[in-house]
N, C-alpha and C positions, 0 to 999 in steps of 0.2 A: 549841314548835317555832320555830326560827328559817327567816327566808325566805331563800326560795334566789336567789345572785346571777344566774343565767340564768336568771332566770321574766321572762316577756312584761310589760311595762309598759303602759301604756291610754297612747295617742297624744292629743293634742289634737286636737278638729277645726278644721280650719285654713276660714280666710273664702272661699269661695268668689273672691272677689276676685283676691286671693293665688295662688290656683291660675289663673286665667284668666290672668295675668298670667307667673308662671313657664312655662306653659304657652305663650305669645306666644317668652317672651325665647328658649323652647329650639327651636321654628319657625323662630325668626330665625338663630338658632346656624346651625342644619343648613342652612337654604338657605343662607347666607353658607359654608358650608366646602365645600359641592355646588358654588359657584359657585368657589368658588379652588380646587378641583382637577380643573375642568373648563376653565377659560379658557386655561391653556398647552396644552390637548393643540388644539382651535379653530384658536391661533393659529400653531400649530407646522405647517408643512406641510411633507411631504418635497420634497427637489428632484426626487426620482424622478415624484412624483404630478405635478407641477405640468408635467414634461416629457412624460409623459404624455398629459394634458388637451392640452397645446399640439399633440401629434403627432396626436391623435385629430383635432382641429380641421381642420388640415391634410387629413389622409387624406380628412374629409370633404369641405374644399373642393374638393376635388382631383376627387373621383367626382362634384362637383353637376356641374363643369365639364364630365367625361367626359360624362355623362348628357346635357346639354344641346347638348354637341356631336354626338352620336350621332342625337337628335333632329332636331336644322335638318340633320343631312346624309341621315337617312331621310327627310323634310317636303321638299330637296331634290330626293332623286332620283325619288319621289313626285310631284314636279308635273314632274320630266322628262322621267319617261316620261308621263305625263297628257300631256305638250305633243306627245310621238313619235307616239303613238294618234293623238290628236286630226288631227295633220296627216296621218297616214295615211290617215285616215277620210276627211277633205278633197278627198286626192289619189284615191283609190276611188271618191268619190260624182261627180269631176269626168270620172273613165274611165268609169263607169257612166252619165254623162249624155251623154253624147260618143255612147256605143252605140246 
């Protein structure tokens, strides 16, 4: 009987070495090809997002301002009337001392 050309062959065992080493070089492949076809999408920004970002900014400094003014005018009228009371009460306790 002659042997058959597609019958399985016995591999060599290869050195440990060898494989740690192949095994490095194809880690490094993949990060290296992960890393160049992730760095243009990074540095590519739309002009839509970036105007965006800019307008959000805005909007927000816009309402601290609101906010802060709403504040010192209610903190205002707050000691306003504090100050109307108080003189009222002034002016009652001096008719009530009078009686």
């Amino acid at each position: 009987m002659s042997r058959r050309s597609s019958a399985y062959t016995k591999l060599e065992i290869e050195d440990p070495e060898d494989v740690k080493h192949r095994r490095a070089q194809f880690l490094i492949y993949k990060v290296l090809q992960q890393a160049a076809h992730s760095s243009p999408r990074r540095r590519r920004r739309s002009w839509l997002r970036i105007r965006m970002c800019k307008l959000r900014v805005r909007i927000g400094n816009r309402l601290k301002k609101l906010r802060k003014g709403i504040v010192l005018s209610v903190g205002a009228a707050k000691a306003s009337g504090h100050k109307q009371v108080i003189s009222h009460m002034r002016t009652w306790k001096r008719l009530f001392a009078l009686v």
